[in-house]
N, C-alpha and C positions, 0 to 999 in steps of 0.2 A: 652845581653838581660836578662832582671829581675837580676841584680847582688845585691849582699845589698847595702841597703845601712846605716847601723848600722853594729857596732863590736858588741863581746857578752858581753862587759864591758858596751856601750850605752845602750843597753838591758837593763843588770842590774841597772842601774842608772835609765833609765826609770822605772823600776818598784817598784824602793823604792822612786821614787818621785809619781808619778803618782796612784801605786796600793800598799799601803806601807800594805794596811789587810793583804794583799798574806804570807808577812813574818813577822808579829805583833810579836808574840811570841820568834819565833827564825827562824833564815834563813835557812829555810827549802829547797826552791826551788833556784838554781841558773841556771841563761844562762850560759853552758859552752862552746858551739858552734854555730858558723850559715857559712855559708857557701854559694857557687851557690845553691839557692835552696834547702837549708838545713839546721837544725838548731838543738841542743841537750839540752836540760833541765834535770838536777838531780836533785831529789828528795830526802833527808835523812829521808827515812819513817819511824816516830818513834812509840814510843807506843800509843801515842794519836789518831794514825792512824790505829790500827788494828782493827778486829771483833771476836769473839770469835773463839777461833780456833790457833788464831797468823797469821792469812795472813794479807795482806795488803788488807784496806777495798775495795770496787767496787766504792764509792764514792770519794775516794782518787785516784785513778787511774783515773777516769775520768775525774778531777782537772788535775792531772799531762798531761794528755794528751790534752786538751783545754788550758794547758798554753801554750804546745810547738808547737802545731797548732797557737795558737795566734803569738806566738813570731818568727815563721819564717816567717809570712805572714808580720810582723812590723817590720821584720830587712829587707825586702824588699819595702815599703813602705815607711819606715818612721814613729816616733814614732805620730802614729792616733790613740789615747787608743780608740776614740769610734770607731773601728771596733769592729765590737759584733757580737757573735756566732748566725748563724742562724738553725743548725742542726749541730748536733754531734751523730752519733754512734758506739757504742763499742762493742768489739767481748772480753770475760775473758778466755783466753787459760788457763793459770796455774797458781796457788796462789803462789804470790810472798811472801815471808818473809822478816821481818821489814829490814830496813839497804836501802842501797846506791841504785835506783831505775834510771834508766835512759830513756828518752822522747826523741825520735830520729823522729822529722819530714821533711817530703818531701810536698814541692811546688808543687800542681801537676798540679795549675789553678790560674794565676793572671790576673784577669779582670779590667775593669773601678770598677766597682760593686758590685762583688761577687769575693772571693778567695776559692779555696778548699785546704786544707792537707789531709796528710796522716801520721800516728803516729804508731809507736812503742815503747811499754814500755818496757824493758828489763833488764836485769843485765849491770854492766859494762862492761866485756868483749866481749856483743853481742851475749852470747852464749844461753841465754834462750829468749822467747819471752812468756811476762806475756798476753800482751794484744793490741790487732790491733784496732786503728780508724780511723775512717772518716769525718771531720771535714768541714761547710762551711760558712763564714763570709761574714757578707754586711760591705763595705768597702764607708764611708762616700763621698759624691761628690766632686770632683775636689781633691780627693786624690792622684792618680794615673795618671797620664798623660794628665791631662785634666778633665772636669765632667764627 
């Protein structure tokens, strides 16, 4: 039930074909996992990404975390770029510092219609948590198992 159906190499193919903005510059963001119901996005949050201060901005976090909602609901599905976000919101526990950023979401709802995640931003070891979301996509007709 719901297993992927994309690797996280699919993934990243889909999104340099598909959403090439996302890493215009430099490949910033990569799929490093997906999983039953799972999937991890890193982020190399550089300078271009901070706010005064040196943390990592609230607007970049919020990216990192809408891709990795996007991307576990699409390594479940099927690459359907037009799933598009219908609500997203964000809880900012601790100000992260530039460097290596990781987007750890959970499947928590795959419908005909509507998908929800759930997202953690954190460190790579897992030991700090910058920021918790909640994420829900409309998921295009006869994507999913039927209309």
């Amino acid at each position: 039930m719901h297993h992927p159906k994309m690797t996280a190499a699919d993934l990243n193919a889909f999104l340099e074909r598909d959403f090439p903005e996302l890493n215009a510059t430099r490949r910033a963001y990569v799929v490093t996992e997906i999983g039953h119901r799972s999937a991890a996005v890193t982020l190399d949050a550089g300078p271009e990404m901070l706010r005064p201060g040196g943390t990592v901005s609230g607007p970049t976090l919020m990216t990192l975390a809408d891709i990795a909602a996007w991307v576990v609901i699409l390594g479940h599905v099927g690459p359907v770029g037009l799933t598009v976000t219908t609500h997203l919101s964000i809880d900012f526990l601790l100000k992260p510092q530039p460097g290596l950023l990781v987007g750890r979401s959970r499947l928590l709802k795959l419908g005909k219609r509507l998908a929800v995640a759930a997202v953690e931003i954190g460190d790579e070891a897992g030991a700090s948590v910058y920021a918790h979301a909640s994420a829900t996509y409309s998921i295009p007709p006869g994507a999913v198992g039927g209309a």
